[in-house]
Every structure is written in C-alpha cells, then in structure tokens.
PDB file of N, CA, C, O and CB in Angstrom:
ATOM      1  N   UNK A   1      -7.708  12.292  -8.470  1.00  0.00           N
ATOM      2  CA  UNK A   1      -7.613  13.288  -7.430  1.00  0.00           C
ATOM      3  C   UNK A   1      -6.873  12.674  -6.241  1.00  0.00           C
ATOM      4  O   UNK A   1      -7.344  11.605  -5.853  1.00  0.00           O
ATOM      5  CB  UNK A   1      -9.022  13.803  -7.019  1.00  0.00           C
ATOM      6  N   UNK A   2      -5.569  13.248  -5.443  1.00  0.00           N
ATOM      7  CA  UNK A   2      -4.989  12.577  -4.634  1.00  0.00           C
ATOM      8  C   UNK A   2      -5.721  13.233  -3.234  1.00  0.00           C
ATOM      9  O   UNK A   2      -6.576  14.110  -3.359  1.00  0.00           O
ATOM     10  CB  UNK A   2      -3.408  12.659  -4.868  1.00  0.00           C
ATOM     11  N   UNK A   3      -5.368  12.805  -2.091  1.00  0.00           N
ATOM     12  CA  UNK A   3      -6.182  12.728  -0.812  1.00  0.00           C
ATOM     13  C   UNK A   3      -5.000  13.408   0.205  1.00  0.00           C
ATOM     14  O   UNK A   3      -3.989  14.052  -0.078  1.00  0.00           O
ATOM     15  CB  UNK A   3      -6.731  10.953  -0.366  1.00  0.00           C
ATOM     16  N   UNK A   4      -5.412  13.100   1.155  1.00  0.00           N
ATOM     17  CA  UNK A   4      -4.213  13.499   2.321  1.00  0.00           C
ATOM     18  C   UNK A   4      -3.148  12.594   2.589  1.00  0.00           C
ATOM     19  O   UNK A   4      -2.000  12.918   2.893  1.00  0.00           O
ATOM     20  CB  UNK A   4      -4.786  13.678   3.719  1.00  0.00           C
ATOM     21  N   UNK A   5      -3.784  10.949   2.402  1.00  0.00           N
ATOM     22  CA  UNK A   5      -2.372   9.963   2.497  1.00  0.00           C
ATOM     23  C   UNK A   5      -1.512  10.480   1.472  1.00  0.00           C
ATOM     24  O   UNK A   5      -0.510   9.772   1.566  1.00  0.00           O
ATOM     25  CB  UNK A   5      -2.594   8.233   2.187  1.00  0.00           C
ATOM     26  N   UNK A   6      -1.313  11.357   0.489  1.00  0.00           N
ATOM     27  CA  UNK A   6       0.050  11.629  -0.295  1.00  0.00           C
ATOM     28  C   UNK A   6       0.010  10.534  -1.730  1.00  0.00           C
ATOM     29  O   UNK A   6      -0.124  10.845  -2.913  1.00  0.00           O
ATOM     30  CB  UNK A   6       1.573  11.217   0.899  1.00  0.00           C
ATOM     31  N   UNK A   7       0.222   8.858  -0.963  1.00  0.00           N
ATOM     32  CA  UNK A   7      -0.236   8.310  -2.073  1.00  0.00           C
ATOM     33  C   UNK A   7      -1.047   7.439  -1.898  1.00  0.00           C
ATOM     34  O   UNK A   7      -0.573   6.303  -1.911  1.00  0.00           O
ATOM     35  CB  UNK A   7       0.562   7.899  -2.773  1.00  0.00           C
ATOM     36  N   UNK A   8      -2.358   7.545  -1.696  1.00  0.00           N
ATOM     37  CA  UNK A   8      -3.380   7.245  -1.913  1.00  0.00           C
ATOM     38  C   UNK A   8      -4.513   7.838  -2.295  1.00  0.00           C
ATOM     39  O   UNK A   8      -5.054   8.769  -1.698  1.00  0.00           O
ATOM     40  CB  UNK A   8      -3.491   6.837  -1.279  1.00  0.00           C
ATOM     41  N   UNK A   9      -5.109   7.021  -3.851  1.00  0.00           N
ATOM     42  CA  UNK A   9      -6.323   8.171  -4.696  1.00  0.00           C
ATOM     43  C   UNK A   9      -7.316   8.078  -3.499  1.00  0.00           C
ATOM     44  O   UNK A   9      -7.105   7.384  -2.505  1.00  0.00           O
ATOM     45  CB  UNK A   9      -7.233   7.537  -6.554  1.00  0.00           C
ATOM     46  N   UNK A  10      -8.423   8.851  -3.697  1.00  0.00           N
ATOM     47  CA  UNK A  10      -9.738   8.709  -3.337  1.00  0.00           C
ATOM     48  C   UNK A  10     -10.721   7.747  -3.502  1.00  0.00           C
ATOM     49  O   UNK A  10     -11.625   7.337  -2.774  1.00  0.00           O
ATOM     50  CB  UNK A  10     -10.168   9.482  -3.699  1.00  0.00           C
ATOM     51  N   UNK A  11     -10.198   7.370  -5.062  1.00  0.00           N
ATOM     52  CA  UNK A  11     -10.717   6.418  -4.951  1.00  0.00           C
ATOM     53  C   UNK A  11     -10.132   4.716  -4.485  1.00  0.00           C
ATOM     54  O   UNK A  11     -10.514   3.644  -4.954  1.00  0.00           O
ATOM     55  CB  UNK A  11     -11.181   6.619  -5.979  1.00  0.00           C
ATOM     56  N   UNK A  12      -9.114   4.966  -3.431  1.00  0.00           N
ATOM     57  CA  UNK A  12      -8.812   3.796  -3.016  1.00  0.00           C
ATOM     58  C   UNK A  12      -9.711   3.959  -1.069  1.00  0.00           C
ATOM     59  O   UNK A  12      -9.514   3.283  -0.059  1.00  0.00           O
ATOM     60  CB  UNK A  12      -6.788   3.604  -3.249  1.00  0.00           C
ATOM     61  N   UNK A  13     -10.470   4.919  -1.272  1.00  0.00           N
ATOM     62  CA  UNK A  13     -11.087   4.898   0.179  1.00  0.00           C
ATOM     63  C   UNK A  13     -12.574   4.284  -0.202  1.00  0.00           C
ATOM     64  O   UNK A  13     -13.126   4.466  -1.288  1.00  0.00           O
ATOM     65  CB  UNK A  13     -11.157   6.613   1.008  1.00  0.00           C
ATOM     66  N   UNK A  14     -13.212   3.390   1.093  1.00  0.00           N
ATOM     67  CA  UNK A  14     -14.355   2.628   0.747  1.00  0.00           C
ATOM     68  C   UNK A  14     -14.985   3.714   2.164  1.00  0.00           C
ATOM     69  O   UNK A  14     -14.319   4.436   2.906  1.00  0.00           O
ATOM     70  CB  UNK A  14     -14.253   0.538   0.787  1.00  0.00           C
ATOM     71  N   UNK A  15     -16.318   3.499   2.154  1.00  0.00           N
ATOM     72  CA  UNK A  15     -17.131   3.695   3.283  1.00  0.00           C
ATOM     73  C   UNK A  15     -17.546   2.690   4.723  1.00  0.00           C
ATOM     74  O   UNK A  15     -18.309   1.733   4.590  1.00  0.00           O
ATOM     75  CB  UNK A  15     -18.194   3.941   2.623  1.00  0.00           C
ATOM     76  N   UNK A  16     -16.938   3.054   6.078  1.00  0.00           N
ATOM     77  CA  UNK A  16     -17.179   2.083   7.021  1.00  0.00           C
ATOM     78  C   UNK A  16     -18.238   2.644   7.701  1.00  0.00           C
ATOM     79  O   UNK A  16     -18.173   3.856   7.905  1.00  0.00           O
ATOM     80  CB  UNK A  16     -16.050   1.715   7.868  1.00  0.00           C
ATOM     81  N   UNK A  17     -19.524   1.831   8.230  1.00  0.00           N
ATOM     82  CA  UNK A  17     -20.300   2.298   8.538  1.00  0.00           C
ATOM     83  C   UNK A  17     -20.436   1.607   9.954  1.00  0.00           C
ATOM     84  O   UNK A  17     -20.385   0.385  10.098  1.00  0.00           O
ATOM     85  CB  UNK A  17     -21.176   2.321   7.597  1.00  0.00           C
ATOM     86  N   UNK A  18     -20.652   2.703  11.204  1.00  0.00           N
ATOM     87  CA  UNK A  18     -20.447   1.819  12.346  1.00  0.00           C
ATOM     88  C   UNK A  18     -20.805   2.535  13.499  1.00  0.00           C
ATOM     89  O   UNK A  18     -21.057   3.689  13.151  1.00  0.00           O
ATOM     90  CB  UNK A  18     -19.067   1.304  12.470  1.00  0.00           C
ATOM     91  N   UNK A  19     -20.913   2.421  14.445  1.00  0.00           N
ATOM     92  CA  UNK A  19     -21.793   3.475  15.888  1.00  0.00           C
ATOM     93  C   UNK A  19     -20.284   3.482  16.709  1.00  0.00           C
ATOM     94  O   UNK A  19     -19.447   2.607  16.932  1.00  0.00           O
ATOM     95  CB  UNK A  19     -23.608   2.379  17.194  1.00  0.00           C
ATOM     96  N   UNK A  20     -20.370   4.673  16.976  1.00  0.00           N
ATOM     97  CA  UNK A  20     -18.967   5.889  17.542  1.00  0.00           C
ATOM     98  C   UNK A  20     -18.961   4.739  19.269  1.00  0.00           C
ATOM     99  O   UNK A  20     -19.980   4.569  19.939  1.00  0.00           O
ATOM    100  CB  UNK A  20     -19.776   8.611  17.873  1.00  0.00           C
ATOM    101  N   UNK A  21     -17.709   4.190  19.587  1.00  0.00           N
ATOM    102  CA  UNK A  21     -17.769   3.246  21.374  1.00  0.00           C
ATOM    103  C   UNK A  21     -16.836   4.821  21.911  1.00  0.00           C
ATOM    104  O   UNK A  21     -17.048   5.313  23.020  1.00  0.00           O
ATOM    105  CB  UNK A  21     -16.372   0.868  21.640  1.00  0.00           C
ATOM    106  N   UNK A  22     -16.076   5.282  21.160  1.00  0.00           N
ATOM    107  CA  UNK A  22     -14.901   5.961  22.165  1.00  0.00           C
ATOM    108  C   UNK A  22     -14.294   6.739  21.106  1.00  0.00           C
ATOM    109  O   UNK A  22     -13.839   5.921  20.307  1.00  0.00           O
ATOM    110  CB  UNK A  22     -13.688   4.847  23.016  1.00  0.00           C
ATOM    111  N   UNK A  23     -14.076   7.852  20.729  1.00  0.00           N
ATOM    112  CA  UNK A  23     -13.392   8.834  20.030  1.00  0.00           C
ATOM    113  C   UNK A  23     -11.900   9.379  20.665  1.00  0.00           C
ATOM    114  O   UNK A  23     -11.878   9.711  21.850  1.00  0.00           O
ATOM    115  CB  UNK A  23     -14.395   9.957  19.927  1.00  0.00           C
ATOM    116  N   UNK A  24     -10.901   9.447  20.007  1.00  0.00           N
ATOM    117  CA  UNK A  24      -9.990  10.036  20.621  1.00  0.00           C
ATOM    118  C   UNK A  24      -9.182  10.957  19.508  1.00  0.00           C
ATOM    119  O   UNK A  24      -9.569  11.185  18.362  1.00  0.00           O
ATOM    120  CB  UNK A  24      -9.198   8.992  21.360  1.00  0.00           C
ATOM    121  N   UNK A  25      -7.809  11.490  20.206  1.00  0.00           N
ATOM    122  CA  UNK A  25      -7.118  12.369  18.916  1.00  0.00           C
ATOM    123  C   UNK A  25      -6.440  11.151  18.181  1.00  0.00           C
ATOM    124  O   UNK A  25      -5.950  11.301  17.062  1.00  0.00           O
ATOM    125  CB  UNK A  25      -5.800  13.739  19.418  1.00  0.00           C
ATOM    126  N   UNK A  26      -6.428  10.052  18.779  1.00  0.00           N
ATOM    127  CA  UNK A  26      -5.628   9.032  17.580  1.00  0.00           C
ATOM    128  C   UNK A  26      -6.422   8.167  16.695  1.00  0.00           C
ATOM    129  O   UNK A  26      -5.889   7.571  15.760  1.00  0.00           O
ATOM    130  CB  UNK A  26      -4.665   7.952  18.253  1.00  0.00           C
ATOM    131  N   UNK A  27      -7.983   8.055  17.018  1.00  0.00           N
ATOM    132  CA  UNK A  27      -8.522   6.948  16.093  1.00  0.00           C
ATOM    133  C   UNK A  27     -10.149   7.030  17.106  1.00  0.00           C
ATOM    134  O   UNK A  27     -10.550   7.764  18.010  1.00  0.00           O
ATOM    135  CB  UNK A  27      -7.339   5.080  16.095  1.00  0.00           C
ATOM    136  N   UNK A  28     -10.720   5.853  16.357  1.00  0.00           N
ATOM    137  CA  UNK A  28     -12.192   6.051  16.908  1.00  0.00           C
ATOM    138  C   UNK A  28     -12.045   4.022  17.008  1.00  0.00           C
ATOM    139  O   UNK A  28     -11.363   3.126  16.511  1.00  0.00           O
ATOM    140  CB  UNK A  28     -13.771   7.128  15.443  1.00  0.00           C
ATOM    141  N   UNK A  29     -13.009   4.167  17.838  1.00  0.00           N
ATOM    142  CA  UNK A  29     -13.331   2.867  18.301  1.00  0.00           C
ATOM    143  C   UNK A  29     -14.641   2.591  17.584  1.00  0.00           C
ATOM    144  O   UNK A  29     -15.465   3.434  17.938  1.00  0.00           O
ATOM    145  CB  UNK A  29     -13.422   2.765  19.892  1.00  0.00           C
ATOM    146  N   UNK A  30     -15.111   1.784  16.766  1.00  0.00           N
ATOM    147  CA  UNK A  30     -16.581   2.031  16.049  1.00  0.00           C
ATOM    148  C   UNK A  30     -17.069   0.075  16.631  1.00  0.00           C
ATOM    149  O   UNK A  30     -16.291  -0.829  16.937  1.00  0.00           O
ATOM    150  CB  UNK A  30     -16.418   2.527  13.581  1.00  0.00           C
ATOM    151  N   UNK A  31     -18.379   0.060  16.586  1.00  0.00           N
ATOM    152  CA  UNK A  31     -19.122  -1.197  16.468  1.00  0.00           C
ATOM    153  C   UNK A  31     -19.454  -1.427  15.400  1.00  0.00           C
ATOM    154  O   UNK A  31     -20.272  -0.755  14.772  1.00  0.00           O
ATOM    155  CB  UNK A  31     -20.131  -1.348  17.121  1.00  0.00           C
ATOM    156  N   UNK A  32     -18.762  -2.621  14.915  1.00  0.00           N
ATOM    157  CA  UNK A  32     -19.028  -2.725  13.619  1.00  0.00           C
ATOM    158  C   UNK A  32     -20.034  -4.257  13.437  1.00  0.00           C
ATOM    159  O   UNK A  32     -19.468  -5.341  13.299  1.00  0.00           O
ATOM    160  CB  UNK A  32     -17.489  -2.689  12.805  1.00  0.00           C
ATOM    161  N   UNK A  33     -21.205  -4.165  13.458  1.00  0.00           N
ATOM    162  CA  UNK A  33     -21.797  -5.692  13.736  1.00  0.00           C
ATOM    163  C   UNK A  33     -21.886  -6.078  14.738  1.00  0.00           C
ATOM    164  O   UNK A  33     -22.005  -7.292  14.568  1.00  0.00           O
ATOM    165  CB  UNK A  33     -21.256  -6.683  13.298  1.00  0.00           C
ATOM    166  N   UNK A  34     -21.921  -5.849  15.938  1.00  0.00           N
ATOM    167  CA  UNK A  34     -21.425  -6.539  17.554  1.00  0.00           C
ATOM    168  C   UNK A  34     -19.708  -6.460  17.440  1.00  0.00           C
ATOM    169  O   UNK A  34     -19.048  -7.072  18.280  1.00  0.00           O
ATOM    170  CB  UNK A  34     -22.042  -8.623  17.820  1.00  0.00           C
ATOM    171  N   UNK A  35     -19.072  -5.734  16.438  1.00  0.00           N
ATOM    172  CA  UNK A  35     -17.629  -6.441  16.723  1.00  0.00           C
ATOM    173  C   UNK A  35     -16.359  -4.677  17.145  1.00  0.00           C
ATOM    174  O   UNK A  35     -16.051  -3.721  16.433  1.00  0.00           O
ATOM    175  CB  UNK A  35     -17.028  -7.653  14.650  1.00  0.00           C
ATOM    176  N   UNK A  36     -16.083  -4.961  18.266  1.00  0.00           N
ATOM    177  CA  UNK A  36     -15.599  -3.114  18.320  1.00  0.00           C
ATOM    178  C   UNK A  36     -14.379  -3.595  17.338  1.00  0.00           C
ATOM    179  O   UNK A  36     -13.752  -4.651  17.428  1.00  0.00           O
ATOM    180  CB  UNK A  36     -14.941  -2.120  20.331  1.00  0.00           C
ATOM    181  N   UNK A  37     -14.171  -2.345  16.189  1.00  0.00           N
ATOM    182  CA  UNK A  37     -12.894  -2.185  16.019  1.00  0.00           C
ATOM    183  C   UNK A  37     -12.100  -0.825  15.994  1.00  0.00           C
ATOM    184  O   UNK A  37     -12.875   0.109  15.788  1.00  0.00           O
ATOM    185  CB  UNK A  37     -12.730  -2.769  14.996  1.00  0.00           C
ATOM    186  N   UNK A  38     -10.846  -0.445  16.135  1.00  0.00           N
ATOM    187  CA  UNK A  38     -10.157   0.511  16.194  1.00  0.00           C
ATOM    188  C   UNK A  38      -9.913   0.983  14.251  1.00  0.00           C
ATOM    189  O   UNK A  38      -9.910   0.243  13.267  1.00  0.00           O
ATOM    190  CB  UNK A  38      -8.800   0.012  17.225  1.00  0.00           C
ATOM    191  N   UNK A  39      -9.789   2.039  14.331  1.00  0.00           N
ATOM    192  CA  UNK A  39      -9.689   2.823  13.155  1.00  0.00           C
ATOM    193  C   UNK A  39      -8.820   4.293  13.387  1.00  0.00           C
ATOM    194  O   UNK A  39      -9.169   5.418  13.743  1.00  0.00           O
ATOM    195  CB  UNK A  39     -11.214   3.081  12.674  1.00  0.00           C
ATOM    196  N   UNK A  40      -7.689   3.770  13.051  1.00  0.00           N
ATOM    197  CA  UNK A  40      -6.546   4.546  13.437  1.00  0.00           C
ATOM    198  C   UNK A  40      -7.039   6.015  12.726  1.00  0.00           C
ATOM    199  O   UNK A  40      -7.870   5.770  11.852  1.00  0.00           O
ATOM    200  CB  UNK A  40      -4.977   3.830  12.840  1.00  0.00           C
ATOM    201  N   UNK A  41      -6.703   7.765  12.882  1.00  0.00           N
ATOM    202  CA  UNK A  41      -6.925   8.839  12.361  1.00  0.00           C
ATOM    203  C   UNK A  41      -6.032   8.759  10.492  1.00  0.00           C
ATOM    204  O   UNK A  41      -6.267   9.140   9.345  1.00  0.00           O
ATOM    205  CB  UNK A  41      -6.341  10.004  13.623  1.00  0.00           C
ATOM    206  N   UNK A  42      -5.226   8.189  11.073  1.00  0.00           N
ATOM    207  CA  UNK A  42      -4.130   8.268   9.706  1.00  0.00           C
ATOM    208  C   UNK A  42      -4.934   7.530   8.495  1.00  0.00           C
ATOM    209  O   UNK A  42      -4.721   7.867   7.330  1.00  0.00           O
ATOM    210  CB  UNK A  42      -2.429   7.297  10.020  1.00  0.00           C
ATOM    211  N   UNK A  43      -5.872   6.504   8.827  1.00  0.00           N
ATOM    212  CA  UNK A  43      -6.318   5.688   7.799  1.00  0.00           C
ATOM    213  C   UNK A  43      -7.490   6.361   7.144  1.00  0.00           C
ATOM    214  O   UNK A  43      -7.782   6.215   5.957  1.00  0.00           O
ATOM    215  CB  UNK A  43      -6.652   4.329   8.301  1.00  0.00           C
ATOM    216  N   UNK A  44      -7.888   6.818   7.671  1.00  0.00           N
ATOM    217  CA  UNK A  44      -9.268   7.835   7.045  1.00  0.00           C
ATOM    218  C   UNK A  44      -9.141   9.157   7.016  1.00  0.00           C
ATOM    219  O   UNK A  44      -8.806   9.917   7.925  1.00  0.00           O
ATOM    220  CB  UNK A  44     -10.586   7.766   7.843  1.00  0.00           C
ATOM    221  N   UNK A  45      -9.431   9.385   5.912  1.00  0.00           N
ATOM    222  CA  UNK A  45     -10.172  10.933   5.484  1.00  0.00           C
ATOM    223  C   UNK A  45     -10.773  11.831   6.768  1.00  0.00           C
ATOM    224  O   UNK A  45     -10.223  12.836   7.218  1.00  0.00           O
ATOM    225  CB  UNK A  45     -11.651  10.623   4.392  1.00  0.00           C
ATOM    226  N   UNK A  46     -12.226  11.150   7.336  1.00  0.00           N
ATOM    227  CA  UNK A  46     -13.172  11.554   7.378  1.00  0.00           C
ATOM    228  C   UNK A  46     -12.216  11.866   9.020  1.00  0.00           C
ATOM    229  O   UNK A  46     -11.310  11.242   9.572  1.00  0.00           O
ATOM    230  CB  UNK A  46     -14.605  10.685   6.911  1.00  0.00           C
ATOM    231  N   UNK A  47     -13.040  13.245   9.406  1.00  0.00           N
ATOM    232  CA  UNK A  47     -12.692  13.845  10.878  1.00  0.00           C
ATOM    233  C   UNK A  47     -12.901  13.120  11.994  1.00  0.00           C
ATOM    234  O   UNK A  47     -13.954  13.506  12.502  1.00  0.00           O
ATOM    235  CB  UNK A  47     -13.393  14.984  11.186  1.00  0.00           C
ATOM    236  N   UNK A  48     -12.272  12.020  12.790  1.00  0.00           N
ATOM    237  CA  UNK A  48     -12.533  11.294  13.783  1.00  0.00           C
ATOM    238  C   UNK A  48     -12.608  12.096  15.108  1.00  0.00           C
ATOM    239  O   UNK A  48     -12.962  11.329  16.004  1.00  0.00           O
ATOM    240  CB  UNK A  48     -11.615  10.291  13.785  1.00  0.00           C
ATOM    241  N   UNK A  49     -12.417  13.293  15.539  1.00  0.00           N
ATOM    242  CA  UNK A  49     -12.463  13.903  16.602  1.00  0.00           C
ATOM    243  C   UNK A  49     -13.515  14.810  16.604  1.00  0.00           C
ATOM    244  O   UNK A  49     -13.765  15.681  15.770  1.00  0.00           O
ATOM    245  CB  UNK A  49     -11.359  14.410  16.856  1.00  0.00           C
ATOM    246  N   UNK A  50     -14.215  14.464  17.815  1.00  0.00           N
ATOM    247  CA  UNK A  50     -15.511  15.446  18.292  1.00  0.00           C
ATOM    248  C   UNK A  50     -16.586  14.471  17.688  1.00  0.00           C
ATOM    249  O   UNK A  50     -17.738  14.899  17.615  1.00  0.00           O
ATOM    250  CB  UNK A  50     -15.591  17.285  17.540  1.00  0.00           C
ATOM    251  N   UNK A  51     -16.236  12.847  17.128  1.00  0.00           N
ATOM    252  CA  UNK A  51     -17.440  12.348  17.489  1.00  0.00           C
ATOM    253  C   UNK A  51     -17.807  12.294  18.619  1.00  0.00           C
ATOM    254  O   UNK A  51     -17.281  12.778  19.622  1.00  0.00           O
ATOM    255  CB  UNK A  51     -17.607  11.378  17.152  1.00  0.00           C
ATOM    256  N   UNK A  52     -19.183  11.410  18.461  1.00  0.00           N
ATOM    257  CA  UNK A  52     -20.056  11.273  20.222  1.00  0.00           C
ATOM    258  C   UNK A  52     -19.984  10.015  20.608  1.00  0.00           C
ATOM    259  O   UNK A  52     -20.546   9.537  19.622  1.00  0.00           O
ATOM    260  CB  UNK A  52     -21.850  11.606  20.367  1.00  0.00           C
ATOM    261  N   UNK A  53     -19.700   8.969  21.362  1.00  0.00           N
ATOM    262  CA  UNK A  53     -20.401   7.773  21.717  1.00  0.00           C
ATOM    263  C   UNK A  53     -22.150   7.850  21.211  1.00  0.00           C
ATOM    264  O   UNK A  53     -22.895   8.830  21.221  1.00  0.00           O
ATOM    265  CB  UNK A  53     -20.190   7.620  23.443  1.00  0.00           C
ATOM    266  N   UNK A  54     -22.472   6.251  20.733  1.00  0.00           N
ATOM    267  CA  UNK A  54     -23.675   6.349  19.925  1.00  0.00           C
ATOM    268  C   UNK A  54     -24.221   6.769  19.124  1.00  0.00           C
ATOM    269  O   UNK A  54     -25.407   6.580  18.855  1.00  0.00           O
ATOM    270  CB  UNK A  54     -24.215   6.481  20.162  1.00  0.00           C
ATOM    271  N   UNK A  55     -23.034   7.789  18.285  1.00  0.00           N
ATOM    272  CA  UNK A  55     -23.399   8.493  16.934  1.00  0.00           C
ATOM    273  C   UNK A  55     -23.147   6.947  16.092  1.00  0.00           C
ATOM    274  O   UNK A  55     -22.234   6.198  16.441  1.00  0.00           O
ATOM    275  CB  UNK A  55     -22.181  10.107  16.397  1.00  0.00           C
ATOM    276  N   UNK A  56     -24.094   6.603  14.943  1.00  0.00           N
ATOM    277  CA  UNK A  56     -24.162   5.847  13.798  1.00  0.00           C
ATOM    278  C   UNK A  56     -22.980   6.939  12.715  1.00  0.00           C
ATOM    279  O   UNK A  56     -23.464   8.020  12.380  1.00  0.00           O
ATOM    280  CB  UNK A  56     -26.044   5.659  13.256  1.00  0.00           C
ATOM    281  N   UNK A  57     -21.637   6.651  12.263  1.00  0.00           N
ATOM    282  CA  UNK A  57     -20.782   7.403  11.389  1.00  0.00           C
ATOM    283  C   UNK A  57     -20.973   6.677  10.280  1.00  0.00           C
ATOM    284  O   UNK A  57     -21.750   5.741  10.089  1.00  0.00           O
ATOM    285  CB  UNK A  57     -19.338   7.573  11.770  1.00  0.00           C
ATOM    286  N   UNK A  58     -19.936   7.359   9.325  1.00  0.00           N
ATOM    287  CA  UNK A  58     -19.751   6.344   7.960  1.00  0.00           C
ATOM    288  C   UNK A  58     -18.268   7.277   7.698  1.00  0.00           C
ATOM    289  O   UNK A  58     -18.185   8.422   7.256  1.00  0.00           O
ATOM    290  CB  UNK A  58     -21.345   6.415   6.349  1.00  0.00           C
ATOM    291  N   UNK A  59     -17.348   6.508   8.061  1.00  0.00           N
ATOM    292  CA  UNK A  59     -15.818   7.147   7.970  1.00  0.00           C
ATOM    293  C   UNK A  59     -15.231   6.739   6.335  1.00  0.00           C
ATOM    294  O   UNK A  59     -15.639   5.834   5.607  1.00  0.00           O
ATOM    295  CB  UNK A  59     -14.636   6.304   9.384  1.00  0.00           C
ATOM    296  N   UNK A  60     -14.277   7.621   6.101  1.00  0.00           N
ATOM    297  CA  UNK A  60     -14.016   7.101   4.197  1.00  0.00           C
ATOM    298  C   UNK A  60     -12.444   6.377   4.776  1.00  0.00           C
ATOM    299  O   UNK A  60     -11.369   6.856   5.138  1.00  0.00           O
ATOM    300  CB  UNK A  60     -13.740   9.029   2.436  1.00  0.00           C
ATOM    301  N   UNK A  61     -12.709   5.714   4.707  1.00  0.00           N
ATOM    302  CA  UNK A  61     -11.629   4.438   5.187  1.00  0.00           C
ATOM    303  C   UNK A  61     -10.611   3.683   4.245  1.00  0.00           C
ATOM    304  O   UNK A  61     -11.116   2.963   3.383  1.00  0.00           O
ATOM    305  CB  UNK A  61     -12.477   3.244   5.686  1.00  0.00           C
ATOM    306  N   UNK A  62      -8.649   3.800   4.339  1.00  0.00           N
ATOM    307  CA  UNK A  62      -8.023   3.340   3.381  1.00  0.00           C
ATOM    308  C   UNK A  62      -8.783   1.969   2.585  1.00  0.00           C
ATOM    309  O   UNK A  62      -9.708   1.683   3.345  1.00  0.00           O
ATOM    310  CB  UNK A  62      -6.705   3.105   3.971  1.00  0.00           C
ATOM    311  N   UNK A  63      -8.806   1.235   1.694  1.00  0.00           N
ATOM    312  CA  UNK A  63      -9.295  -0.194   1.232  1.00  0.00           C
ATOM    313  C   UNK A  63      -8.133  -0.956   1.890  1.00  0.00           C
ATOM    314  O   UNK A  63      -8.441  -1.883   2.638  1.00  0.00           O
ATOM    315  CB  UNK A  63      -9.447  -0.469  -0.569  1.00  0.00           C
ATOM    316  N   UNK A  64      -6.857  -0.678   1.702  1.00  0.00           N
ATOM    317  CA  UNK A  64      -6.161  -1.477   2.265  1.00  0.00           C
ATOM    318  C   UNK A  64      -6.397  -2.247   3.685  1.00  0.00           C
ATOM    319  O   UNK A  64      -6.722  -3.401   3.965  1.00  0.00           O
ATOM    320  CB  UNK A  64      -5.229  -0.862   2.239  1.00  0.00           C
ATOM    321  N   UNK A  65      -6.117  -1.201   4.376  1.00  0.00           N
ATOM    322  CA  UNK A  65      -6.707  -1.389   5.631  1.00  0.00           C
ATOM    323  C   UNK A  65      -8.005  -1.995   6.344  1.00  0.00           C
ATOM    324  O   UNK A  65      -8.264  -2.803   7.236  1.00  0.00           O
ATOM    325  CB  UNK A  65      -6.705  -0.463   5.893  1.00  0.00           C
ATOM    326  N   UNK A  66      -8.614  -1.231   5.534  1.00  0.00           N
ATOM    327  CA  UNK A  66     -10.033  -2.024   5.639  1.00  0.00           C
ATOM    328  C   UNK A  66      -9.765  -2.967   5.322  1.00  0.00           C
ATOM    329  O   UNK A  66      -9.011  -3.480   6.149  1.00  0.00           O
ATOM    330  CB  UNK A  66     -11.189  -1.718   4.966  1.00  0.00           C
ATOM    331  N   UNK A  67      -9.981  -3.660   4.406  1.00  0.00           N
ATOM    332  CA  UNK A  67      -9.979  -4.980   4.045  1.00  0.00           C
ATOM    333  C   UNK A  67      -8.710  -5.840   4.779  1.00  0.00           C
ATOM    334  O   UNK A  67      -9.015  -6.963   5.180  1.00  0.00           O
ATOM    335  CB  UNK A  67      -9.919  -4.997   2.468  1.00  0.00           C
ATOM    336  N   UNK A  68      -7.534  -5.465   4.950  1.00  0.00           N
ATOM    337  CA  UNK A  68      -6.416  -6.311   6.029  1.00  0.00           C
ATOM    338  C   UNK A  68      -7.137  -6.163   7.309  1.00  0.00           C
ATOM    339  O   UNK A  68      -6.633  -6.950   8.109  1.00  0.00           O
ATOM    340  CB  UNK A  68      -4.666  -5.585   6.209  1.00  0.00           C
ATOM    341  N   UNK A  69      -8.223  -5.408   7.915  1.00  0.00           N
ATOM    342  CA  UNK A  69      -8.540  -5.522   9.372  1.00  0.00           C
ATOM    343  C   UNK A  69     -10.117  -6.268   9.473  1.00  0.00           C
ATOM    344  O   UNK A  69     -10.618  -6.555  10.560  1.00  0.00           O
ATOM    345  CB  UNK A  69      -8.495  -3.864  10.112  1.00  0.00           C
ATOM    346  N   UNK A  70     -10.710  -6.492   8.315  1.00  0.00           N
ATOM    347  CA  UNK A  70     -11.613  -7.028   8.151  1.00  0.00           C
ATOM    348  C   UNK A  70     -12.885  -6.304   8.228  1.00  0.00           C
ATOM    349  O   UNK A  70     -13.896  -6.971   8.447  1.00  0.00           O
ATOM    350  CB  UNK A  70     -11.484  -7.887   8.794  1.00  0.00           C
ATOM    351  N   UNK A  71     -12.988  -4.941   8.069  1.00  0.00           N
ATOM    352  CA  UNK A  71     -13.674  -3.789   8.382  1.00  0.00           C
ATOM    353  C   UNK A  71     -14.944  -4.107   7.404  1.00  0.00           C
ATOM    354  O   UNK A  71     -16.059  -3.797   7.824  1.00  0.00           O
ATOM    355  CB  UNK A  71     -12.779  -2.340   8.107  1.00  0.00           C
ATOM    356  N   UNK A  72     -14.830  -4.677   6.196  1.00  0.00           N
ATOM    357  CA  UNK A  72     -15.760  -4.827   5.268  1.00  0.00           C
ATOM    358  C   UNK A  72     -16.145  -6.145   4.617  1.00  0.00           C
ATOM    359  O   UNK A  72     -15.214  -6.900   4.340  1.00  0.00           O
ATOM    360  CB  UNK A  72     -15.423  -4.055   4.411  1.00  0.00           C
ATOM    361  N   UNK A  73     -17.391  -6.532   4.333  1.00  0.00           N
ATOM    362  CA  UNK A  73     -17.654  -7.674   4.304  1.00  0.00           C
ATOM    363  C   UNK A  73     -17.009  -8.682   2.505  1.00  0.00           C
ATOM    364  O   UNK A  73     -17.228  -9.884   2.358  1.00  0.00           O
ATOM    365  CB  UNK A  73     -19.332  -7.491   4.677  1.00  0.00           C
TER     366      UNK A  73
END
C-alpha cells in the first residue's frame, strides 16, 4: 500500500512516541527522552497541526529519517 510520500510504503513508517514542545504548519517539536527534536510535516503521515503543547503523540514517522536523526533507539 503506498502512502502520501509517493515513494514510500507504509510500511517503511515506524512509530515516534514523544510529548508535543511547539506545533507549527511546518513540523512539530516533540521531547523525545529529555532530548527536543524537530520532525519536519513532510516526514510523517500522522497530522502535525492542531497539536497541543504537553500532548504525549505517537507520529508514523519516515524510517529513514528517523533513524538518520536518531529519533529511535
């Protein structure tokens, strides 16, 4: 099943799990461990706008990416 990246399956998206610092129309700022990181809109699936600060999310996040930004352990 292909996704919205065009070419990337679904199943190349992992789950990031992390508490909402700053939401915007380009990406979300999440705490990931004590560690803030940015998570651009383009890289995930999941709707980054109209989170809250202090919402706990779980965004469906490229693997690539994830894993080149260190998003997952």
């Amino acid at each position: 099943m292909s996704s919205m990246f065009g070419n990337v399956l679904d199943d190349a998206l992992i789950p990031v799990r992390g508490v909402v610092q700053l939401s915007t129309d380009l990406g979300v700022f999440l705490d990931l461990r004590g560690r803030r990181v940015f998570v651009p809109g383009g890289q995930t699936l999941s709707a980054v706008r109209r989170l809250e600060p202090g919402q706990v999310v779980t965004l469906q996040v490229n693997r690539d990416y994830a894993i080149r930004e260190g998003l997952v352990a």
